[in-house]
C-alpha positions as a Markdown table, in Angstrom:
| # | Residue | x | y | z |
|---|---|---|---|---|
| 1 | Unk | 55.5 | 134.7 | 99.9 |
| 2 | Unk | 52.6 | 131.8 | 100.3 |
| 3 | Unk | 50.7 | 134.7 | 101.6 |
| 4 | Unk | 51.3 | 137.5 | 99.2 |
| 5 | Unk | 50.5 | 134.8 | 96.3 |
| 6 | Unk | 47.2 | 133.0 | 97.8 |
| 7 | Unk | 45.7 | 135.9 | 99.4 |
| 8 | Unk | 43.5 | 134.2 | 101.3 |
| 9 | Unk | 44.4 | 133.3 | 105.4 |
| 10 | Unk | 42.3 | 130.5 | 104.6 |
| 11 | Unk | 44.5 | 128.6 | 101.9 |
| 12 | Unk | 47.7 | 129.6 | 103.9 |
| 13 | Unk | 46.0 | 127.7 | 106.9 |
| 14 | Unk | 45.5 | 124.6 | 104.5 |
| 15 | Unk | 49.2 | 125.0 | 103.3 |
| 16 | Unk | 50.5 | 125.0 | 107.0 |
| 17 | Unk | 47.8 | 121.5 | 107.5 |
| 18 | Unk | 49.6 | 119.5 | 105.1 |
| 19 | Unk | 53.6 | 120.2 | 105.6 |
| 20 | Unk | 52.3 | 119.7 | 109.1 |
| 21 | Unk | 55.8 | 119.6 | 111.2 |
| 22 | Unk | 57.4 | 120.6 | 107.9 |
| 23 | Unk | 57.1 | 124.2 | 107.1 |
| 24 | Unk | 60.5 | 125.1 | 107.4 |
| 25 | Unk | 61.7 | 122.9 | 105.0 |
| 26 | Unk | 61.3 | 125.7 | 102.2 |
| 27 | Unk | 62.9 | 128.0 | 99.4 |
| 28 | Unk | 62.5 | 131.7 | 99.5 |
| 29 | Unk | 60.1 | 132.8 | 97.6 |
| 30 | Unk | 59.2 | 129.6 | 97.0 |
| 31 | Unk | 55.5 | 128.4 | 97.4 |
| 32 | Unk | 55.4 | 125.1 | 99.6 |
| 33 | Unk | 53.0 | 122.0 | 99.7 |
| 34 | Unk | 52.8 | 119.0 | 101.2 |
| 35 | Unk | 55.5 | 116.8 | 103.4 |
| 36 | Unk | 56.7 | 114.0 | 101.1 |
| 37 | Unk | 59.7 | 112.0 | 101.2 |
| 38 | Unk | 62.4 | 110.9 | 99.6 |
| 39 | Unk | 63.3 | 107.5 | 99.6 |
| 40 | Unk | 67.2 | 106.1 | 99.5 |
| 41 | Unk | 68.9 | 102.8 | 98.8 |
| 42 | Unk | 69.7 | 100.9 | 102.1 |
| 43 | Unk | 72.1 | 98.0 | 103.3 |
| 44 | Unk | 69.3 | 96.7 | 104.9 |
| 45 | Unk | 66.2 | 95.4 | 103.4 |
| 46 | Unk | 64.0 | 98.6 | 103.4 |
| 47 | Unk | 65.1 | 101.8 | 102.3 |
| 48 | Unk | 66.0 | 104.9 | 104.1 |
| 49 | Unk | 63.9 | 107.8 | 103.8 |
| 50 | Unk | 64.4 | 111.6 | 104.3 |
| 51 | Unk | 61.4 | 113.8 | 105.1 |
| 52 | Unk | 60.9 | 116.9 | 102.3 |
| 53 | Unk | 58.3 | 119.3 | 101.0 |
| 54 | Unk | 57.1 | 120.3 | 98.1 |
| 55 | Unk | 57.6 | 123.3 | 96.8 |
| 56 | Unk | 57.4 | 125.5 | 93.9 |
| 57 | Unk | 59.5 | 127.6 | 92.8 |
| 58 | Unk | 61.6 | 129.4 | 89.6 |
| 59 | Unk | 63.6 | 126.6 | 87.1 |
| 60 | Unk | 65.6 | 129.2 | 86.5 |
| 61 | Unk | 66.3 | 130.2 | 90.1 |
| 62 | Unk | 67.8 | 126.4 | 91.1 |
| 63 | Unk | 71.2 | 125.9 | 91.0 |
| 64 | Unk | 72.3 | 122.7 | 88.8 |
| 65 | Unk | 75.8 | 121.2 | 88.5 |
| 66 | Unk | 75.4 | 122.1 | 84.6 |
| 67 | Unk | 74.8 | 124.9 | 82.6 |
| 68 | Unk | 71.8 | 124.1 | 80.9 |
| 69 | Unk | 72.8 | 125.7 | 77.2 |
| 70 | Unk | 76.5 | 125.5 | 77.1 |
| 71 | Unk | 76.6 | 121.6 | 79.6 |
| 72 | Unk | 80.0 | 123.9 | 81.3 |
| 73 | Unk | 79.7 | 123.0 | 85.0 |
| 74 | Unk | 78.7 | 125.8 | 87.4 |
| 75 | Unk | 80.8 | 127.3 | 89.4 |
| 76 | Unk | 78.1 | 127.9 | 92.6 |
| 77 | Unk | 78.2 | 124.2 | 92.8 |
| 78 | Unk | 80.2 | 122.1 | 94.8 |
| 79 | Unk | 83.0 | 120.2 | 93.3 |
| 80 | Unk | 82.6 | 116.8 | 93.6 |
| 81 | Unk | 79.5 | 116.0 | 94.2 |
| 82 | Unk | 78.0 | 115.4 | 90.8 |
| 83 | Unk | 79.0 | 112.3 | 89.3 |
| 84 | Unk | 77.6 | 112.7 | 85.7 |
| 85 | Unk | 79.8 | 114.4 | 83.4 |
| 86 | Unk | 77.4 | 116.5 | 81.6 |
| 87 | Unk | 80.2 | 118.7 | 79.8 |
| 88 | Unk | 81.4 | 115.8 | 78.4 |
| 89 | Unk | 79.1 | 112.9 | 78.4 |
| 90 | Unk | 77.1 | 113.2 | 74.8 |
| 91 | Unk | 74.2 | 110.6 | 75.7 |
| 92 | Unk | 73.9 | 112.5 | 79.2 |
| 93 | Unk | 73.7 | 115.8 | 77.4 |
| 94 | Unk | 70.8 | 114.4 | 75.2 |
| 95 | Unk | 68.9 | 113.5 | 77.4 |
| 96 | Unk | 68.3 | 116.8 | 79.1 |
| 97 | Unk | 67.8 | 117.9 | 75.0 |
| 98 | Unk | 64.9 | 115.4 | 75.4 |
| 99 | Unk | 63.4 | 116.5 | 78.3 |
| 100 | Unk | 64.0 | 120.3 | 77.2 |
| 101 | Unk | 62.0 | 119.3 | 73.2 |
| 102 | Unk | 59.9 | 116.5 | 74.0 |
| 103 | Unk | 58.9 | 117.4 | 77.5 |
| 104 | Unk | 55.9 | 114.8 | 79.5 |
| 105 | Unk | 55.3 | 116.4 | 82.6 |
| 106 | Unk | 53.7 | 113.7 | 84.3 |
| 107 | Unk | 57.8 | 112.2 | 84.1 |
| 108 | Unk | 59.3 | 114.9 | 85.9 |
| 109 | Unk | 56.6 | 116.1 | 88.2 |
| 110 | Unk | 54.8 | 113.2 | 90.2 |
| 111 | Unk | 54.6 | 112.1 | 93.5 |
| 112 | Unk | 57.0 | 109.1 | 93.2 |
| 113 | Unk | 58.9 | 109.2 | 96.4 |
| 114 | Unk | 61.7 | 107.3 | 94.9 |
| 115 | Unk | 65.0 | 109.8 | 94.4 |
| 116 | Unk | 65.9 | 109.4 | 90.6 |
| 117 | Unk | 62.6 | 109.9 | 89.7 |
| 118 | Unk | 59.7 | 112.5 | 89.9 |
| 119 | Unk | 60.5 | 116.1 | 91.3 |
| 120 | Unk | 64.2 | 117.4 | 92.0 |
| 121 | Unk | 65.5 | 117.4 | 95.6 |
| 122 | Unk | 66.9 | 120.4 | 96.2 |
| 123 | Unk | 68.5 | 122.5 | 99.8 |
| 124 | Unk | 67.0 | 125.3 | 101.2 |
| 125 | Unk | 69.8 | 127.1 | 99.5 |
| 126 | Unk | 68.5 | 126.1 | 96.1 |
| 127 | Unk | 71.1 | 123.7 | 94.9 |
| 128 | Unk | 70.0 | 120.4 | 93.4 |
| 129 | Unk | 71.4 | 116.8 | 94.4 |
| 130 | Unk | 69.5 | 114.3 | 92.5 |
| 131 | Unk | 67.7 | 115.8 | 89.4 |
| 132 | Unk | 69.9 | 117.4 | 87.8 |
| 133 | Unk | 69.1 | 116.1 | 84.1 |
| 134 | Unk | 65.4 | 116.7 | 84.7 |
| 135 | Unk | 66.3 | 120.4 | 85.9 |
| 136 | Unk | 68.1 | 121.5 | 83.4 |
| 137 | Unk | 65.9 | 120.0 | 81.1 |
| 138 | Unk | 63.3 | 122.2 | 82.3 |
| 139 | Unk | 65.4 | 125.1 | 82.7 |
| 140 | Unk | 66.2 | 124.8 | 78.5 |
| 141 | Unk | 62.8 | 123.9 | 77.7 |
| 142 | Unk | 61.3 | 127.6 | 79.2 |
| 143 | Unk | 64.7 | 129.6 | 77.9 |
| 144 | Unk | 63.2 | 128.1 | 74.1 |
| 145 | Unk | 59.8 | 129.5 | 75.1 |
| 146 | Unk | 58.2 | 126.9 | 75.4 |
| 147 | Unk | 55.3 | 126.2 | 78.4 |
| 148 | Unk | 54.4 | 123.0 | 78.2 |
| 149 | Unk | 55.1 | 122.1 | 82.0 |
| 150 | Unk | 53.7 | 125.6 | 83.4 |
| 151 | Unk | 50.6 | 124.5 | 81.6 |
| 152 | Unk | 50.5 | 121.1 | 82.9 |
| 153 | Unk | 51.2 | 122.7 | 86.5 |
| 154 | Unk | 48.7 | 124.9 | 86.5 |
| 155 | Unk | 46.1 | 122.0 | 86.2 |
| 156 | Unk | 48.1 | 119.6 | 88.6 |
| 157 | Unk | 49.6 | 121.6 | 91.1 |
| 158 | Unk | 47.1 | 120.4 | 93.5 |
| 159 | Unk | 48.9 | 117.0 | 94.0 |
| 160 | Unk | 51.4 | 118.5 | 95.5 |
| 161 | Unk | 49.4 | 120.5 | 98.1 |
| 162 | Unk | 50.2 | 123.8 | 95.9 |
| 163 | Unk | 46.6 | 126.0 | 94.7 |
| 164 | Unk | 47.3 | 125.8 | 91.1 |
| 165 | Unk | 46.3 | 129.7 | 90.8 |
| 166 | Unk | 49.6 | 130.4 | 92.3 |
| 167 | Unk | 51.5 | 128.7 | 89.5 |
| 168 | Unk | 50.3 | 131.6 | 87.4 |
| 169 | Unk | 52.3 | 133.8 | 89.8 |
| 170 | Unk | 56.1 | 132.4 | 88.4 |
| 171 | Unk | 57.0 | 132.6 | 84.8 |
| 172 | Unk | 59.0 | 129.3 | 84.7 |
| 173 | Unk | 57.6 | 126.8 | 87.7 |
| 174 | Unk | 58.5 | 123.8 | 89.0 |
| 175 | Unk | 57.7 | 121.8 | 91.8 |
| 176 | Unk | 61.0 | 120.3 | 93.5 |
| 177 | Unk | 61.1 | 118.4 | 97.2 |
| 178 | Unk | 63.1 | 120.4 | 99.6 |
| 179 | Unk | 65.2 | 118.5 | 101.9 |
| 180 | Unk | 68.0 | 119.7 | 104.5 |
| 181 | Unk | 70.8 | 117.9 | 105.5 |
| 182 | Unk | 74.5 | 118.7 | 106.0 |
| 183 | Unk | 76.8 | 119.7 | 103.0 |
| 184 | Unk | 79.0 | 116.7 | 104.2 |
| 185 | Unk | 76.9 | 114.2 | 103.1 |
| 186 | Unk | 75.7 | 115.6 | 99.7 |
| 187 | Unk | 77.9 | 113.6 | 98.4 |
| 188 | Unk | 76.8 | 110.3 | 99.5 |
| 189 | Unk | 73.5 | 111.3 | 99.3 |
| 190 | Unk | 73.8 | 111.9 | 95.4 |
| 191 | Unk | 76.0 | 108.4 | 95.2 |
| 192 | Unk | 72.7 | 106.9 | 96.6 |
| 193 | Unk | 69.9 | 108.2 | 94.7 |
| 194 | Unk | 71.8 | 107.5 | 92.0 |
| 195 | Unk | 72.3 | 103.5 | 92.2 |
| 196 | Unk | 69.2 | 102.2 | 91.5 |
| 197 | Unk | 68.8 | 104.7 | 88.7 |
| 198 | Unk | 66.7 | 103.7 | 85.4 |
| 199 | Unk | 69.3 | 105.7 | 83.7 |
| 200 | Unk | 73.0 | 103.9 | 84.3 |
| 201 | Unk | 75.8 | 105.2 | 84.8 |
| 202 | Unk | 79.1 | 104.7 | 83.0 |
| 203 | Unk | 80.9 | 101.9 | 84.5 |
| 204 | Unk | 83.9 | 104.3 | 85.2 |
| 205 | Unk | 81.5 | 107.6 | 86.9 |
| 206 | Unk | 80.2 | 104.8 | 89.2 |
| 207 | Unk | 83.7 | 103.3 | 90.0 |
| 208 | Unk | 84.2 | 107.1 | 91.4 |
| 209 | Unk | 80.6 | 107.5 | 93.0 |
| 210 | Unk | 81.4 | 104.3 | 94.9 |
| 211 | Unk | 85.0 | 105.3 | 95.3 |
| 212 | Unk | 83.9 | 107.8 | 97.5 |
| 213 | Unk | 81.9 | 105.7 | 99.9 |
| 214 | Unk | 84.6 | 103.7 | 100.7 |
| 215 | Unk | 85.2 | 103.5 | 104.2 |
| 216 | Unk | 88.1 | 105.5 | 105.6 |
| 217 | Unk | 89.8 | 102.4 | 106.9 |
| 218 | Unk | 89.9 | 100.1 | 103.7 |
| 219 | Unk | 93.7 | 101.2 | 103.5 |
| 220 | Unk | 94.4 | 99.6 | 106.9 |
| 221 | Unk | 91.9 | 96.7 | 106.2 |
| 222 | Unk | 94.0 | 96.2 | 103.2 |
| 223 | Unk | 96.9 | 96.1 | 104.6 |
| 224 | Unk | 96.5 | 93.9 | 107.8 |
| 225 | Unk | 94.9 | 91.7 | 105.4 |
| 226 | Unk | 97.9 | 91.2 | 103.0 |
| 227 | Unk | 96.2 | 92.5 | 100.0 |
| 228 | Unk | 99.2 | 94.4 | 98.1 |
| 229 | Unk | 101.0 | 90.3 | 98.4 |
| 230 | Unk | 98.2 | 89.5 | 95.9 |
| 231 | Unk | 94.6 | 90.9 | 95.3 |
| 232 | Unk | 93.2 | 88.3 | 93.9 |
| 233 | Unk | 94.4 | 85.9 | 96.7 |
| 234 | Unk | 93.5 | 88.1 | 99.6 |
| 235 | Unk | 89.6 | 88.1 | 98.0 |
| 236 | Unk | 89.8 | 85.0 | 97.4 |
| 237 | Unk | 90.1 | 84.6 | 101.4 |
| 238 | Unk | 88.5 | 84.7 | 104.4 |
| 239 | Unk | 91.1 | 87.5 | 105.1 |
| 240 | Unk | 88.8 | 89.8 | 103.2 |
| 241 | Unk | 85.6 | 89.1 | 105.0 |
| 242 | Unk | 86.8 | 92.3 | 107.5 |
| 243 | Unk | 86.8 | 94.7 | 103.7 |
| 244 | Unk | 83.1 | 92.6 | 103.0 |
| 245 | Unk | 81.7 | 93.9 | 106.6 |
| 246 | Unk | 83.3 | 97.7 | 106.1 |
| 247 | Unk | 81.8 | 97.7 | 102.4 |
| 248 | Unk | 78.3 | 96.6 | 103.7 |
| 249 | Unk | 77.9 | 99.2 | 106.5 |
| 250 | Unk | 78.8 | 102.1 | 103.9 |
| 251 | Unk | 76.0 | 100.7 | 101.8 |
| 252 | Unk | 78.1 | 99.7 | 98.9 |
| 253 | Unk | 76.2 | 96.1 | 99.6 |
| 254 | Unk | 72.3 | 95.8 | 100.0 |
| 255 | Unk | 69.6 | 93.7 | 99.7 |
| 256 | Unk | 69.5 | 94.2 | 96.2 |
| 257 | Unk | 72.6 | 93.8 | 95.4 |
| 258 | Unk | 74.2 | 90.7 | 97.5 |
| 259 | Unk | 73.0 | 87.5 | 95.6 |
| 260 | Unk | 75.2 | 89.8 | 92.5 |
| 261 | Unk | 78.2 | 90.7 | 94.6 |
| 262 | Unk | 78.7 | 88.5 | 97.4 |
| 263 | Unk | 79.1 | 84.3 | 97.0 |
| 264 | Unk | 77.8 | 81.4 | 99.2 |
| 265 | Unk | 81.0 | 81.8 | 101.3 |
| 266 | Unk | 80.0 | 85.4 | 101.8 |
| 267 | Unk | 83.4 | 86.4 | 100.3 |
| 268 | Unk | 83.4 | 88.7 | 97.1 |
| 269 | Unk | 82.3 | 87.0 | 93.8 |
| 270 | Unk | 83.8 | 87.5 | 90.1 |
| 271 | Unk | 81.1 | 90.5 | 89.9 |
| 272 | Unk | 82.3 | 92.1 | 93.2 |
| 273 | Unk | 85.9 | 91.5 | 92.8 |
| 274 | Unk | 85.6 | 93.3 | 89.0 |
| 275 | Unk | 83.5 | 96.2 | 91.1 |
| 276 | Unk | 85.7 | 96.7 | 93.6 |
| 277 | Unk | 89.4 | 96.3 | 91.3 |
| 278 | Unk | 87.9 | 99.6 | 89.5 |
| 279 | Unk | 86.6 | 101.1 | 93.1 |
| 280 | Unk | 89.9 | 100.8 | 94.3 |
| 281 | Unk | 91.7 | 102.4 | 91.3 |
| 282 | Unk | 89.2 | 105.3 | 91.5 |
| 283 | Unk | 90.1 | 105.9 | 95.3 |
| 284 | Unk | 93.7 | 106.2 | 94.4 |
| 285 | Unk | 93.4 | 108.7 | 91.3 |
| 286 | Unk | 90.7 | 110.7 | 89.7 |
| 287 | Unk | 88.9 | 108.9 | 87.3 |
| 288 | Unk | 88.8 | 111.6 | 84.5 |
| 289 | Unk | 92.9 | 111.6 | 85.2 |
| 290 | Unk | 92.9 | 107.8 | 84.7 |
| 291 | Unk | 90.6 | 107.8 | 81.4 |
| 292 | Unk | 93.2 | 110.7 | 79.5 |
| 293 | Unk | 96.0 | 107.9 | 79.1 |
| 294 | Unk | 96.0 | 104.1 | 78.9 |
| 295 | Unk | 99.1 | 104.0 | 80.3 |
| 296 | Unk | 98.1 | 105.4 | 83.3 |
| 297 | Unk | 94.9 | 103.1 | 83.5 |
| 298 | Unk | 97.1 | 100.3 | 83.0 |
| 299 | Unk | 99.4 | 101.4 | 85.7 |
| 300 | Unk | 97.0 | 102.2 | 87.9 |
| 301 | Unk | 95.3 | 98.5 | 87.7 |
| 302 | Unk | 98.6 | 97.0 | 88.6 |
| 303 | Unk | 99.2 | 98.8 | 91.5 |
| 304 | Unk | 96.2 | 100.6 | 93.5 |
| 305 | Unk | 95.8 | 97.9 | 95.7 |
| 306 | Unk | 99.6 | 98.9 | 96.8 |
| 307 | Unk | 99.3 | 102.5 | 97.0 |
| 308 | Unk | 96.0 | 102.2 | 99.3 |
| 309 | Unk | 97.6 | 99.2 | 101.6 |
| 310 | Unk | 100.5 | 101.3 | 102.4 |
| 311 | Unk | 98.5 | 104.6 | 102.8 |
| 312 | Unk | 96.9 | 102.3 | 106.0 |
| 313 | Unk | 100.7 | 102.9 | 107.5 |
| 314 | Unk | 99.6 | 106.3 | 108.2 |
| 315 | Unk | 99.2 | 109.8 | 106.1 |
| 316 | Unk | 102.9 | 110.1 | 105.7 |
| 317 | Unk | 102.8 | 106.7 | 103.2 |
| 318 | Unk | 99.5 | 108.1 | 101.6 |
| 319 | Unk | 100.8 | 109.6 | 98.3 |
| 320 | Unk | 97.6 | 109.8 | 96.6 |
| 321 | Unk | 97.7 | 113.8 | 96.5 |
| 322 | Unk | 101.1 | 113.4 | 94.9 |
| 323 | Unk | 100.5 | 111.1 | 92.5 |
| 324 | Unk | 97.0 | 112.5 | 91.1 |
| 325 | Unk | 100.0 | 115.8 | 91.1 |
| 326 | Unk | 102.4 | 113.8 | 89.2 |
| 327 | Unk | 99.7 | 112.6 | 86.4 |
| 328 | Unk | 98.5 | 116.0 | 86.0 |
| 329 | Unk | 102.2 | 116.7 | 85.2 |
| 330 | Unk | 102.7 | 113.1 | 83.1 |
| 331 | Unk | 100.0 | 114.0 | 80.8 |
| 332 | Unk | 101.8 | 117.5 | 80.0 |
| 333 | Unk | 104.7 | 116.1 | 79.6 |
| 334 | Unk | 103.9 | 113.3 | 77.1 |
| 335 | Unk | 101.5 | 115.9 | 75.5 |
| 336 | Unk | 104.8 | 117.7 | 75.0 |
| 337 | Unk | 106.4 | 115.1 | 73.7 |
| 338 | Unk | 109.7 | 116.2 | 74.8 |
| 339 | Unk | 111.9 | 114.0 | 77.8 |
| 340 | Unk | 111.7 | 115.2 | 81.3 |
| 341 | Unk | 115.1 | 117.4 | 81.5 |
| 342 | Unk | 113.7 | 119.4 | 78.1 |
| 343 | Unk | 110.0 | 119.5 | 79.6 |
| 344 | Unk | 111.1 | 120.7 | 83.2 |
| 345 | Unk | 113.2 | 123.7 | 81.3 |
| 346 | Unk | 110.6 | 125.0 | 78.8 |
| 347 | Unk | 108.9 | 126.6 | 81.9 |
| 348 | Unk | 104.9 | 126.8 | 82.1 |
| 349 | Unk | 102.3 | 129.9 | 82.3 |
| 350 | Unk | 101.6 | 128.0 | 85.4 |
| 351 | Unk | 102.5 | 126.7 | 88.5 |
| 352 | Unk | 102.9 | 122.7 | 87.8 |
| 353 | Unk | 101.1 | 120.6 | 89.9 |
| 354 | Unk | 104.7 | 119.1 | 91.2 |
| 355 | Unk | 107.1 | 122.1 | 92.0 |
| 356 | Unk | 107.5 | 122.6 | 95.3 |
| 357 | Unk | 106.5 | 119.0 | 96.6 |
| 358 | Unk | 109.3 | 116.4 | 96.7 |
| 359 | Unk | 107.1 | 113.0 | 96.9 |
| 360 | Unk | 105.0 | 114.1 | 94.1 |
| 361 | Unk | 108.5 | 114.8 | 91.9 |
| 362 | Unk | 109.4 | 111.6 | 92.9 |
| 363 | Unk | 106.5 | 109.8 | 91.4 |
| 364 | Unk | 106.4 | 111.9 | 88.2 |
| 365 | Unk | 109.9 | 110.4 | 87.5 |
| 366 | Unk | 108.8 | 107.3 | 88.6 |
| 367 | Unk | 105.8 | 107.8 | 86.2 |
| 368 | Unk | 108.0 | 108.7 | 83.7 |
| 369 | Unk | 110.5 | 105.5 | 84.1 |
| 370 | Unk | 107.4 | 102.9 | 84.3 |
| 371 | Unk | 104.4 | 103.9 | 83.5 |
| 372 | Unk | 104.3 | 102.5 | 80.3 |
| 373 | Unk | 105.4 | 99.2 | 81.8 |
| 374 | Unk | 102.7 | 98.6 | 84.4 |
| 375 | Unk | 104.3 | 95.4 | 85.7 |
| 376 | Unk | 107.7 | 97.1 | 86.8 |
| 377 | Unk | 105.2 | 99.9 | 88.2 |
| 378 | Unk | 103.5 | 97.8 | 90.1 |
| 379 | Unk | 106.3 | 95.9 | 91.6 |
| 380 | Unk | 107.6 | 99.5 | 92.3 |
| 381 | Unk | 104.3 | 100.2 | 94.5 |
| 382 | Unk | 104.1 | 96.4 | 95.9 |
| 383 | Unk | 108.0 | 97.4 | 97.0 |
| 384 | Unk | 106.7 | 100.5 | 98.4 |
| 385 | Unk | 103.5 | 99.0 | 100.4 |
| 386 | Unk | 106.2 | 96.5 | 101.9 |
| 387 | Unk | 108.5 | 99.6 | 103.1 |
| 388 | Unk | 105.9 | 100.9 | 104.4 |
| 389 | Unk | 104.9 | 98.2 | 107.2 |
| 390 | Unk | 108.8 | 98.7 | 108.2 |
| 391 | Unk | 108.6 | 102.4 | 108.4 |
| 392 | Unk | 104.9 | 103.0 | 109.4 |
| 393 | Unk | 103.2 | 103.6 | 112.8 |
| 394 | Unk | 104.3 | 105.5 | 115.9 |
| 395 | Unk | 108.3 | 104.3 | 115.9 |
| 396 | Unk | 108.4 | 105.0 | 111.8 |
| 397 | Unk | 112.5 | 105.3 | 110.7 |
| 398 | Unk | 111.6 | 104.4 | 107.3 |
| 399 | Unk | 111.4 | 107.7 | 105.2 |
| 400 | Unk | 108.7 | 107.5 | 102.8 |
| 401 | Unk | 110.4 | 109.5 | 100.0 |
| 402 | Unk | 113.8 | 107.6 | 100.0 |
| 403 | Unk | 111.0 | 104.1 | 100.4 |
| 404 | Unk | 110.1 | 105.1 | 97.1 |
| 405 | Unk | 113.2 | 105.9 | 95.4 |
| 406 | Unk | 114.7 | 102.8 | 97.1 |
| 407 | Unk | 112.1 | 100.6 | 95.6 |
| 408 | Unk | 111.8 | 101.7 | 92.0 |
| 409 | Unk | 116.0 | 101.5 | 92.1 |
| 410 | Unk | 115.3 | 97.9 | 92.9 |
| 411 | Unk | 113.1 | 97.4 | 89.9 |
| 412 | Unk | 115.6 | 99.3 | 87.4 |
| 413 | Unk | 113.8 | 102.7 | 87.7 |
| 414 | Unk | 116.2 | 104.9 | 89.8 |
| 415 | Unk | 114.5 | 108.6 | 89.5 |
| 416 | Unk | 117.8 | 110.0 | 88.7 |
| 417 | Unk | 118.0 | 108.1 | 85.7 |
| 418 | Unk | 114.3 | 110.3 | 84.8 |
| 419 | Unk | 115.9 | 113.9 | 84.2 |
| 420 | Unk | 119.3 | 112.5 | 83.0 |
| 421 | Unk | 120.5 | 114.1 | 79.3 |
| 422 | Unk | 121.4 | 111.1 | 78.0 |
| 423 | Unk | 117.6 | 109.7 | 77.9 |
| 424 | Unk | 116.7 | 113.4 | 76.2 |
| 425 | Unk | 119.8 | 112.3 | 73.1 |
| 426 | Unk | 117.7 | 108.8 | 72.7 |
| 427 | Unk | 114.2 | 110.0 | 72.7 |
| 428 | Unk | 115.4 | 112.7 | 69.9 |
């Protein structure tokens, strides 16, 4: 395609002299450049960096989380992975209005190596991970007609190692950096770029991004540690500095960020308690779950630290898939505003999120019982975490399903009591 466009073997032979080792790292039919970088947040003092290429290629022809007219998330991109609501986030949506009506190209296309600002970085395949904003930005400002950034491109395109007369050859270009690494760590890679972002974050999207790049053992780490006897005094400890050491290697801390986060004693401080209370709720249940009831936020605050200590018992006391499934089913059943025993008979055009799964049941009656009293909820789940160091490991004889019944009994929440008749008579 870098042929077909330049013509010349000449400026193909210049193309190949600056992406040097990089040539593969392309698009097709894209038109390739330079080797740049692009540069991540590190735990340690200098930042990591990912060698890329510039390229240009089609706006319309990259794949964004969003839809760039309607903000309805794409459904060629991989769920979670973006961590800006776009569909539903006004201010986020405005801004790609901005870029789209008041476009500077000089923003958006520049040779800051840095990944929340200057080009998108895109796959091979297309798909952008940090960006996204400034793509479909672009993308809506050429569906209104407007050129303002082919124009721009066409006198700049040599900063990127691209001959500006092949600019001429795509109706919409862009330049992006293409970069290849392994769909398992998209994820954390768009969690990076976006922390030292210019444009924040709500406090509750980064609670998820960071939610995901919690360490897989912070449930045992909570547990040997004590935490579900008392957050507050577990942090407070030097029994946390093990949950301190797993949050720095997954890059949660860095040199940035520790004279906020961490204290003199190199324990957590008020600002990295408060970051990591709304961390842990976010590993337990889906924020956009959490932020459709206050009930369940409440709830949730009171006990995640429970839930994810007993979950480090093993996956048999992990009942975070069944309780994100018993809140799907909470919120229709309070939207329905009919008790349990009514609710579970009116039938649905679809499967519930519950049927079929008896731990998940479970803890939709216990939802039901306590949810709006997050106290008793969280004693329910403290009770539970406690069972769980009984019944957990290689010799388990505790059953997790009767644990849980067994504990909200003990806190005046028996399950049974959920679907009884006589609760449908009062709520009518």
């Amino acid at each position: 395609m870098e042929c077909q466009v330049l013509g010349k073997a000449r400026v193909a032979n210049i193309v190949r002299q600056g992406c040097e080792d990089l040539c593969t790292l392309n698009i097709d039919g894209g038109i390739g450049g330079d080797k740049t970088a692009v540069a991540l947040p590190s735990s340690r003092s200098a930042p990591r960096t990912l060698p890329a290429r510039y390229v240009l290629v089609s706006a319309a022809s990259l794949i964004a989380s969003h839809d760039p007219i309607t903000f309805d998330p794409r459904a060629d991109y991989p769920s979670k992975v973006q961590e800006r609501r776009y569909d539903r986030d006004n201010l986020e949506k405005g801004k790609v209005i901005q870029v789209a009506q008041n476009m500077i190209p000089a923003l958006l296309q520049n040779t800051d190596i840095g990944a929340a600002n200057g080009t998108p970085v895109v796959t091979p395949r297309r798909l952008v991970l940090s960006g996204n904003g400034r793509t479909m930005g672009t993308q809506r400002h050429y569906l209104s007609g407007r050129r303002v950034l082919a124009d721009w491109l066409e006198r700049h395109a040599a900063q990127f190692g691209i001959d500006p007369r092949a600019v001429k050859a795509i109706k919409d270009p862009i330049v992006v950096r293409v970069i290849d690494v392994p769909q398992a760590d998209f994820g954390r890679l768009v969690r990076d770029a976006n922390v030292s972002l210019t444009q924040s974050m709500a406090a509750d999207v980064e609670a998820a991004a960071l939610a995901r790049q919690l360490p897989a053992d912070v449930p045992r780490l909570l547990r040997d540690g004590g935490a579900d006897d008392g957050l507050a005094e577990y942090l407070g400890s030097r029994a946390s500095l093990p949950l301190v050491g797993a949050l720095e290697r997954s890059g949660y801390l860095t040199s940035s960020n520790r004279g906020r986060l961490l204290g003199a004693d190199g324990l957590l401080s008020s600002d990295g308690r408060a970051d990591l209370e709304r961390m842990l709720v976010a590993a337990v249940l889906p924020v956009e779950v959490v932020e459709r009831s206050p009930e369940l936020a409440k709830a949730l605050d009171r006990s995640a630290v429970s839930w994810l200590a007993a979950a480090g018992a093993g996956p048999d006391w992990d009942v975070r898939a069944d309780l994100a499934a018993a809140a799907e089913d909470y919120l229709s059943l309070r939207s329905s505003r009919s008790c349990l025993a009514q609710w579970q008979e009116q039938g649905a055009l679809v499967q519930r999120a519950t049927e079929g799964r008896p731990m998940a049941r479970a803890m939709l009656e216990v939802l039901d019982l306590a949810a709006a009293r997050p106290v008793v909820f969280g004693r329910i789940a403290q009770a539970f975490a406690a069972a769980s160091r009984e019944g957990g490991g290689l010799f388990a004889s505790v059953d997790p399903l009767e644990a849980l019944k067994a504990a909200a009994a003990a806190n005046n929440a028996p399950t049974e009591r959920a679907s009884s008749r006589r609760r449908c008579r009062k709520a009518a």
